[in-house]
LUMKEMI-480208 format. One record per residue (C-alpha): chain; x, y, z. Coordinates in nm, 3 decimals. Layout:
# residues N
A_X_Y_Z;
...
# end
This chain:
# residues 472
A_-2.094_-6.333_0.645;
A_-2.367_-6.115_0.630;
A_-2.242_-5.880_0.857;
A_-1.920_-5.848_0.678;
A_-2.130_-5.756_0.403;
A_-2.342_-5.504_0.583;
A_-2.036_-5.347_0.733;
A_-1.868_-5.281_0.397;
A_-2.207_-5.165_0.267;
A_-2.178_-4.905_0.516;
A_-1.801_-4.818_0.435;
A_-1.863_-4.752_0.077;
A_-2.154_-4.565_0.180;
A_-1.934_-4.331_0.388;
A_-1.695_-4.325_0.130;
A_-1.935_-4.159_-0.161;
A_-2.075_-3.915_0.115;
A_-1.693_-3.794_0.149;
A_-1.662_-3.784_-0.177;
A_-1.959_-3.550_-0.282;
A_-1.866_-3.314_-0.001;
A_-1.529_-3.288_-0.125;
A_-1.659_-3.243_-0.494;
A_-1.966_-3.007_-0.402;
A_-1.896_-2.688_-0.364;
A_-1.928_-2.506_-0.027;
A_-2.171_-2.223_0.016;
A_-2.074_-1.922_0.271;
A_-2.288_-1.603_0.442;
A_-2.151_-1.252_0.382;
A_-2.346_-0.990_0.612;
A_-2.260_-0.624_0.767;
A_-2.405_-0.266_0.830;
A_-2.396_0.055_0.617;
A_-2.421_0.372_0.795;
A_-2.556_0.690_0.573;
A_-2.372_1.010_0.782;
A_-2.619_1.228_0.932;
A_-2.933_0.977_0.816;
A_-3.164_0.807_1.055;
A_-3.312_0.563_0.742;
A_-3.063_0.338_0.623;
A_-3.258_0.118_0.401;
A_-3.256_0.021_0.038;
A_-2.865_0.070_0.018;
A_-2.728_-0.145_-0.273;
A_-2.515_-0.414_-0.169;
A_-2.373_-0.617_-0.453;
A_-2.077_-0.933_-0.513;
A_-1.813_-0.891_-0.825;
A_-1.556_-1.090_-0.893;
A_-1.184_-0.974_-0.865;
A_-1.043_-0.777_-1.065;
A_-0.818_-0.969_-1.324;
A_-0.427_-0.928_-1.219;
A_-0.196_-0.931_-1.555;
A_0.058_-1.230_-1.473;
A_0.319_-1.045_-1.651;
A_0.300_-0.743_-1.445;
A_0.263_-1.006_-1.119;
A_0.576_-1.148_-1.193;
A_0.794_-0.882_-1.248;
A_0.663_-0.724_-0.871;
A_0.726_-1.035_-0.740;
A_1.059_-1.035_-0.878;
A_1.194_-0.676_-0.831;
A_1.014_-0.623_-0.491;
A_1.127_-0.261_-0.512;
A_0.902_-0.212_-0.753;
A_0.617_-0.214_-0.520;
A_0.311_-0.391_-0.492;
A_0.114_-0.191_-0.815;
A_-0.148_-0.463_-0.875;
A_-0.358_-0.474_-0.594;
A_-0.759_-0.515_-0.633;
A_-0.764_-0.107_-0.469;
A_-0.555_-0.012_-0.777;
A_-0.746_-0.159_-1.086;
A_-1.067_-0.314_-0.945;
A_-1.400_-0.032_-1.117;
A_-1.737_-0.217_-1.072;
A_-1.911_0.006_-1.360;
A_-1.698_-0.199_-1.578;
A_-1.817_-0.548_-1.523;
A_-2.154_-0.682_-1.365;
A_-2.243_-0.779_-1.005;
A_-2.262_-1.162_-0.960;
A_-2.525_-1.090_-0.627;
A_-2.722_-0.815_-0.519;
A_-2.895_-0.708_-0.221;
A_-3.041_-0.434_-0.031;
A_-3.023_-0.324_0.317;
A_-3.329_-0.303_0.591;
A_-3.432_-0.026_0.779;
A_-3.183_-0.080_1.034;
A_-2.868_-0.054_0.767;
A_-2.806_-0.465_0.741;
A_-2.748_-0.655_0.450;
A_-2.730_-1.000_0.407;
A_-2.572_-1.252_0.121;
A_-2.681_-1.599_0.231;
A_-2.590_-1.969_0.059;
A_-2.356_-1.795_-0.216;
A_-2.010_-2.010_-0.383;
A_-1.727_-1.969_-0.184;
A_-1.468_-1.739_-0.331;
A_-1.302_-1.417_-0.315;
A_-1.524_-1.120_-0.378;
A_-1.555_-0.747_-0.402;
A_-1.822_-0.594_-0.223;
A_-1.972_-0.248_-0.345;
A_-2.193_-0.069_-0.136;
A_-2.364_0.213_-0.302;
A_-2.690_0.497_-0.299;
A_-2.733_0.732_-0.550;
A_-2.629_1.113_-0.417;
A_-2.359_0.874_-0.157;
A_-2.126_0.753_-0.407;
A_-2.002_0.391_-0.359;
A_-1.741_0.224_-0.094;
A_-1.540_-0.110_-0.213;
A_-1.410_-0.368_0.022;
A_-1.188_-0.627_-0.087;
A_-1.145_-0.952_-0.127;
A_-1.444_-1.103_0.120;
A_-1.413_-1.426_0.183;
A_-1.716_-1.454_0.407;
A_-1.516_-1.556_0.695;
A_-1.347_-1.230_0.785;
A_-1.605_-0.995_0.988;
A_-1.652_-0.739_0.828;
A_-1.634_-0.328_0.918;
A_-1.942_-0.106_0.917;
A_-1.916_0.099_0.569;
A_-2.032_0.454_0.579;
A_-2.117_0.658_0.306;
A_-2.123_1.008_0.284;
A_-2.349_1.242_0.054;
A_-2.206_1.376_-0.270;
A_-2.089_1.735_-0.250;
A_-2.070_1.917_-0.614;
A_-1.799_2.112_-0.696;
A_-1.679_2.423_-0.941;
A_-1.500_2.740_-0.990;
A_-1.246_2.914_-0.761;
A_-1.209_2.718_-0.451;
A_-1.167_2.879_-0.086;
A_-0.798_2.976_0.053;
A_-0.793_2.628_0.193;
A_-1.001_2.327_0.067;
A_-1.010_1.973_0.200;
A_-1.200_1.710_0.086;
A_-1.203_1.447_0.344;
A_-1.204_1.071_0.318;
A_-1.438_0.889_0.168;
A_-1.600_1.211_0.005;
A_-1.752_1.161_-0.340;
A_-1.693_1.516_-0.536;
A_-1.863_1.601_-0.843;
A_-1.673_1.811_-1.063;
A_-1.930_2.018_-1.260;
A_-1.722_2.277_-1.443;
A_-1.322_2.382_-1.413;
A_-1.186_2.437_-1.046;
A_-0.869_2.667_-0.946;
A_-0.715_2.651_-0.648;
A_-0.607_3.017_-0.586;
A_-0.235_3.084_-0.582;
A_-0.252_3.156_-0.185;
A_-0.435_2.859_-0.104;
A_-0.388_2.464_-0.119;
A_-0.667_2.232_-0.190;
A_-0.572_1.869_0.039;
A_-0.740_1.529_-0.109;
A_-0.752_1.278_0.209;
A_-0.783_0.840_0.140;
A_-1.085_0.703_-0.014;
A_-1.197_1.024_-0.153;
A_-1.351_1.000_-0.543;
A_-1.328_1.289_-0.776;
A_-1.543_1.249_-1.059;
A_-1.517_1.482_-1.348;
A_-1.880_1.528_-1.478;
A_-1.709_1.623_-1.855;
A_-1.382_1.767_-1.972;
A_-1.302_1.986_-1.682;
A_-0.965_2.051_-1.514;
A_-0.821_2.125_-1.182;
A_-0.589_2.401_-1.222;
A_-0.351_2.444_-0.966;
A_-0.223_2.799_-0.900;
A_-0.170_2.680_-0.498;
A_-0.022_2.385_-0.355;
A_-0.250_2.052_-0.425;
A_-0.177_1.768_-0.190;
A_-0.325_1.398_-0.217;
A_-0.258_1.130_0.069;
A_-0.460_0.849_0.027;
A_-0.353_0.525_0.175;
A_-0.214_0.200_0.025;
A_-0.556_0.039_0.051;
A_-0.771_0.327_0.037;
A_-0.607_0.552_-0.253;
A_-0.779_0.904_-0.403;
A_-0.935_0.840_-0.718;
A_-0.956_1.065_-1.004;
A_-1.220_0.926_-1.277;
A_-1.475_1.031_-1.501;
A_-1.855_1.056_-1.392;
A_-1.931_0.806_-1.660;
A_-1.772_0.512_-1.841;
A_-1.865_0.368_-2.161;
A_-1.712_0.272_-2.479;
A_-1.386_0.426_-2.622;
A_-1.591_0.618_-2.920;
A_-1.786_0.754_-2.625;
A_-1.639_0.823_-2.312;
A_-1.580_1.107_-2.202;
A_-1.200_1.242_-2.069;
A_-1.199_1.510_-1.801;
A_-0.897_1.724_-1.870;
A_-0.640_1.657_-1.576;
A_-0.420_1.874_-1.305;
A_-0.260_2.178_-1.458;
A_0.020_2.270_-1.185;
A_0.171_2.586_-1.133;
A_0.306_2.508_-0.781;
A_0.382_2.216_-0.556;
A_0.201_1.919_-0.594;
A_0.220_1.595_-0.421;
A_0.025_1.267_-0.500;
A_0.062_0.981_-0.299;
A_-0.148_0.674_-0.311;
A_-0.366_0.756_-0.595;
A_-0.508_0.632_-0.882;
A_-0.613_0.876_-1.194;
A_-0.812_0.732_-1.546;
A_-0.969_0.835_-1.825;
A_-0.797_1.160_-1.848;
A_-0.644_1.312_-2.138;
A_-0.327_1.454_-1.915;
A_-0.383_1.316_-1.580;
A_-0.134_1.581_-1.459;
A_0.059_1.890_-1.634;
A_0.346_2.075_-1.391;
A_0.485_2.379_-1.477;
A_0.784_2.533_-1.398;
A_0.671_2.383_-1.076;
A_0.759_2.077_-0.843;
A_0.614_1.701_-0.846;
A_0.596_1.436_-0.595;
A_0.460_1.110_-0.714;
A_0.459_0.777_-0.541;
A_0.252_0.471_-0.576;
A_0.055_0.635_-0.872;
A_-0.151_0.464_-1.116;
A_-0.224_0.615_-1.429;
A_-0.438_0.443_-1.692;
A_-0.687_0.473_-1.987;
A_-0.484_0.780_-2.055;
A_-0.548_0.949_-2.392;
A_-0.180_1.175_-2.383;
A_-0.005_1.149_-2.071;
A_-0.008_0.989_-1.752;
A_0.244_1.327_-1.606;
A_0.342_1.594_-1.865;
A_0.630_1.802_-1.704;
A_0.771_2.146_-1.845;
A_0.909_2.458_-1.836;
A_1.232_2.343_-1.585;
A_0.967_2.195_-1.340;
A_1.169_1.967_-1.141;
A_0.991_1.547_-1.082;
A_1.010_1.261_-0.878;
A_0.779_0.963_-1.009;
A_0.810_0.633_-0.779;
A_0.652_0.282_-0.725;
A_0.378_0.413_-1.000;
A_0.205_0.202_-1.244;
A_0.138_0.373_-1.582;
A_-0.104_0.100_-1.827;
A_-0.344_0.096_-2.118;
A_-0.240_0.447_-2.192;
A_-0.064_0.654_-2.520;
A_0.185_0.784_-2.338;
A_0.345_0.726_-1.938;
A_0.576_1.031_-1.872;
A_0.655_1.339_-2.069;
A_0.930_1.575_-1.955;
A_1.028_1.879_-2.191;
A_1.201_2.191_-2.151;
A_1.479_2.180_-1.937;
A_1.299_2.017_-1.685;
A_1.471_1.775_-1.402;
A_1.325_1.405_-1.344;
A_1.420_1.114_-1.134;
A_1.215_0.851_-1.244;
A_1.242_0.520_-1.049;
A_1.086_0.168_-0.966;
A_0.790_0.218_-1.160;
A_0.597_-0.020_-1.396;
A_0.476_0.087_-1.723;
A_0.254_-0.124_-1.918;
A_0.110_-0.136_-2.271;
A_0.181_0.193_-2.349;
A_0.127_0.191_-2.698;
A_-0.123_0.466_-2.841;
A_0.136_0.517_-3.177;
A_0.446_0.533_-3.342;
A_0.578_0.801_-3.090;
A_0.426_0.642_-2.736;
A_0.694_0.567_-2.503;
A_0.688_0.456_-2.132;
A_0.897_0.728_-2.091;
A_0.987_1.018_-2.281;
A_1.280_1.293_-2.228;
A_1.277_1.630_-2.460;
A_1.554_1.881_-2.410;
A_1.542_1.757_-2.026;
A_1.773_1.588_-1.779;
A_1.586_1.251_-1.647;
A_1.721_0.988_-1.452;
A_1.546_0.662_-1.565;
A_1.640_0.414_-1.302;
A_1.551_0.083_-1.165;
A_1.190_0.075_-1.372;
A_1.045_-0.221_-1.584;
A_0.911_-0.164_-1.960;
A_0.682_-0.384_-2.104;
A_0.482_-0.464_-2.426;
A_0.549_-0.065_-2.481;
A_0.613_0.081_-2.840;
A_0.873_0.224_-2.669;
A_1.066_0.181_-2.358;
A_1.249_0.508_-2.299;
A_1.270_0.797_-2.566;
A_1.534_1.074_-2.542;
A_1.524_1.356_-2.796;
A_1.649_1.700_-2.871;
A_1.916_1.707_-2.674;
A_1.820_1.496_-2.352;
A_2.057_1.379_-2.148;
A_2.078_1.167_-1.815;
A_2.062_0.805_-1.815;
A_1.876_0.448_-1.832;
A_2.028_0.193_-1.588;
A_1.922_-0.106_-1.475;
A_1.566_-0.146_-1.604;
A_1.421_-0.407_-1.702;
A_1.260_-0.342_-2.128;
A_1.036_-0.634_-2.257;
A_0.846_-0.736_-2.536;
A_0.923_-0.366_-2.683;
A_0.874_-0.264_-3.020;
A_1.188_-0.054_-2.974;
A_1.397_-0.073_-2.647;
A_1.528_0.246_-2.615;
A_1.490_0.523_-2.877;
A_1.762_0.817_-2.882;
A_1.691_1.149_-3.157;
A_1.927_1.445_-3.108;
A_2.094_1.719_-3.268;
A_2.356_1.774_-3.016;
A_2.660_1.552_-3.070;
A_2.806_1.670_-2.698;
A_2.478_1.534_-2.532;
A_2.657_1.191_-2.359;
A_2.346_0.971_-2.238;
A_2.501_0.619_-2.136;
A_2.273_0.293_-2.168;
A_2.389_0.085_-1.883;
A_2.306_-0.240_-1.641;
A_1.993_-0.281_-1.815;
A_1.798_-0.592_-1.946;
A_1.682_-0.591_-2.247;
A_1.427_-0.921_-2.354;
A_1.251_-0.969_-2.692;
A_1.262_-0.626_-2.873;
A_1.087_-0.696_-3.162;
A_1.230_-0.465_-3.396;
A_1.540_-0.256_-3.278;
A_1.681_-0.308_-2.885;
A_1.810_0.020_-2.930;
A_1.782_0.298_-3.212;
A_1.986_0.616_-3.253;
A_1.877_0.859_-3.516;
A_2.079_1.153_-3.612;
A_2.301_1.119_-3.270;
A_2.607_1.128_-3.101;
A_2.605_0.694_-3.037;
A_2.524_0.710_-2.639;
A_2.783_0.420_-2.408;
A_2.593_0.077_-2.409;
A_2.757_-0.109_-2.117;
A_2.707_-0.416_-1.887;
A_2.352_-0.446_-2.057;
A_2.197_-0.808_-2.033;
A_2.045_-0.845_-2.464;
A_1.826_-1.174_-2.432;
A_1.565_-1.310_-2.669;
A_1.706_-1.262_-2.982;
A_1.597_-1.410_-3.236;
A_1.739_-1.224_-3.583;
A_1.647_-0.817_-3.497;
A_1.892_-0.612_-3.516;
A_2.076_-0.561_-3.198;
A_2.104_-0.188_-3.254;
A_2.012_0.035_-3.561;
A_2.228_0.398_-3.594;
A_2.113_0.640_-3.871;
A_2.230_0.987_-4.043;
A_2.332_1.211_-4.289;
A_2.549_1.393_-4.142;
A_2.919_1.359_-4.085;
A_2.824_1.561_-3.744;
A_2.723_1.226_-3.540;
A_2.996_1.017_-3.680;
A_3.162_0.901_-3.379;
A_3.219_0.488_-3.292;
A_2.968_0.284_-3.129;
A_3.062_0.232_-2.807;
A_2.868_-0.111_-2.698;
A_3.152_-0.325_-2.583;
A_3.123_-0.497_-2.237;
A_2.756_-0.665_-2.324;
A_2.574_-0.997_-2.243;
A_2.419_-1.059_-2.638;
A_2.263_-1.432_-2.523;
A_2.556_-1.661_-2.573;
A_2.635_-1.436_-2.947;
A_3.017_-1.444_-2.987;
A_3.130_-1.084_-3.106;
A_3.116_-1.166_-3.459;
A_2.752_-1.247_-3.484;
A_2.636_-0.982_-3.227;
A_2.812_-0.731_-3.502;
A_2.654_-0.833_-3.771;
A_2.330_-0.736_-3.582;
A_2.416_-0.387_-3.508;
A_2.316_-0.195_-3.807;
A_2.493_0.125_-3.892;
A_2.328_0.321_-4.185;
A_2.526_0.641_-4.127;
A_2.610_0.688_-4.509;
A_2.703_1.042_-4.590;
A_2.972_1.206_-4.746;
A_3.086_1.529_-4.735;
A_3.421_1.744_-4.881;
A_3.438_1.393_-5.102;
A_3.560_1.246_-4.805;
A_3.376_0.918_-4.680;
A_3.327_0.865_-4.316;
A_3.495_0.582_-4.108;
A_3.365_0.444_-3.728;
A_3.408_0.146_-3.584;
A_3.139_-0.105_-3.367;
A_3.312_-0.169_-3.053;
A_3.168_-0.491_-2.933;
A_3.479_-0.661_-2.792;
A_3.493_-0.791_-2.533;
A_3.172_-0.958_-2.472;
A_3.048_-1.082_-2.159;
A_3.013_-1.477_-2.130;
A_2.765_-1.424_-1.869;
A_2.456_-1.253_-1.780;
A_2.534_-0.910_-1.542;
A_2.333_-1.050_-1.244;
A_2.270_-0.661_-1.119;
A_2.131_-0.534_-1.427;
A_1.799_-0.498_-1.303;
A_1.611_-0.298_-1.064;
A_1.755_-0.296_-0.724;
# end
């Protein structure tokens, strides 16, 4: 009996030690080697631990859901370590090796830095994956008229002390990993070609030297493009305009833009624009296009753009722009098109809006159709027209409604008195009459004592939800 006893003694014993190892948290080593380029003495190079960069889930989702969009929210897109504080630091030995020994396990981002070398990320260490051998490179400083031809290789950390031009026969090339960082409000103006190729994991960074409060930081101006410019994989914040073009060409894909005080990409002059797989956030304003210019803007995110009552994700004055296959959200405004702008907006996906999609022209002959789109939660208008010829809503998806109005039309003059084409819609589950009594009409002048007539085309409506009126 008393080894029966004895032997469940032991049992239970076993049992709690299983337990606490499955309750106490496991400890892991993270080690490597820096190398300082051209440097025999490699110690006393910081090594520190941060947690990840936070993902929005909102953002997640829709990536996840319109894979066309691209991949936007990745730890080399958003993660900055001079916003948020190291959890471990060490330093390296003479030899260039740094250790981390008995930290939690979890997913970290490791910054190696030295003052004059800049700083190198790697991402997501888990302490199980070995490692490469980081190398940092000393700072070069950087102002005025650059040479002919200009590269700044990868990895380089470039101090921008004062304006730089790149001379109209030259071309100034921006390889992966590089960091620009604007020591004030200077600019990069581009008479020659500028060319930045960074790499999905290892984009070029434009930033500011410093980073502090809003009150206090300090913007550095942005690209001002007279020629050819191509940016991909790169990332660009706390600019005013991250990048002007002028009667000039544009290439962007996999941008981010954010903590932008105008414009993510201001485009003018009949400059003609491509903007891809970018992720504008956190900024006033995500693309500007005025002045005959030509833009096909596609499978991009934009992202609390909100900085006031005229911010829009994207905005098109007196230009042609294609706005395609793109997701909106928590934006004052998803897509603006003024002054005559024409094109279209088809199958994006506009959330949690203040206004879907904003249309203000004076040319009645401007057609700009409104088409395969989803529209989710607008909190005050889906769309509004103001002083317009009423653009072609079609095969649009209208869901969360919850008492807006649908659609709000406005003038004074019988001009823009022309029926409101929005028949062929998905108004969540609405029958015709109550999606009509949602679409607001306030066109109220009269002129020659004659008063003017339209009519709201909403029949039919769709029973359904359009299942391709999203990005493809």
């Amino acid at each position: 009996m008393k080894k029966i006893i004895l032997g469940v003694g032991v049992i239970f014993i076993m049992l709690l030690a299983c337990t606490r190892n499955l309750v106490q948290p496991k400890n892991i080593s993270i080690f490597g080697n820096v190398e300082l380029r051209g440097q025999s003495e490699l110690g006393g190079v910081k090594a520190s631990l941060y947690p990840l960069a936070e993902i929005d889930s909102t953002v997640m989702q829709a990536t996840n859901n319109y894979t066309t969009l691209g991949m936007l929210q990745t730890q080399a897109n958003i993660f900055d370590h001079r916003r948020s504080e190291p959890l471990f630091t060490t330093r390296t030995d003479a030899d260039g090796y740094y250790e981390f020994i008995d930290v939690p396990q979890a997913l970290y981002n490791l910054v190696i830095e030295k003052r004059g070398y800049g700083w190198r990320y790697l991402y997501n260490v888990d302490g199980e994956t070995e490692l490469p051998k980081v190398t940092l490179v000393r700072e070069i400083r950087q102002s005025g008229v650059l040479n002919s031809y200009t590269e700044w290789p990868a990895y380089q950390h470039v101090i921008v002390t004062g304006n730089i031009t790149v001379p109209g026969n030259g071309a100034l090339i921006v390889d992966k990993g590089a960091v620009i960082r604007f020591d004030g409000s200077y600019r990069i103006n581009g008479e020659g070609q500028v060319n930045c190729f960074g790499s999905t994991d290892e984009p070029v960074w434009f930033t500011s030297n410093t980073v502090g409060e809003y009150e206090t930081q300090t913007y550095w101006a942005g690209f001002n493009l007279a020629k050819a410019g191509t940016f991909k994989d790169v990332r660009m914040d706390y600019a005013k305009v991250a990048v002007s073009v002028r009667s000039s060409t544009l290439t962007v894909e996999r941008g981010v833009f954010s903590q932008i005080i105008d414009a993510g990409i201001f485009a003018s002059r009949e400059s003609v624009i491509e903007v891809s797989q970018s992720y504008f956030y956190d900024s006033s304003m995500g693309i500007v296009c005025e002045t005959q210019t030509q833009a096909n803007i596609h499978h991009n995110v934009f992202h609390k753009i909100t900085g006031g009552a005229e911010s829009s994700g994207v905005t098109a004055n007196a230009s042609v722009v294609q706005t395609t296959d793109n997701f909106f959200n928590a934006c004052f405004r998803g897509v603006s098109m003024i002054y005559g702008a024409s094109g279209e907006a088809s199958h994006n996906v506009i959330n949690n809006c203040n206004v879907g999609v904003y249309n203000f022209s004076f040319d009645r002959d401007v057609l700009y159709p409104i088409s395969s789109n989803t529209f989710n939660d607008c909190s005050q208008y889906f769309i509004e027209i103001h002083h317009a010829s009423t653009p072609n809503i079609n095969f649009n998806n209208f869901t969360g409604i919850s008492g807006q109005d649908l659609i709000y039309a406005y003038s004074k003059s019988l001009y823009y008195y022309v029926d409101i084409d929005a028949a062929n819609n998905y108004w969540d589950g609405l029958p015709a009459t109550e999606a009509s009594r949602l679409i607001i009409d306030d066109r109220q002048a009269k002129e020659g004592g004659v008063e003017a007539t339209w009519k709201i085309l909403v029949e039919p409506v769709a029973g359904e939800m359009f299942p391709d009126a999203y990005p493809r």
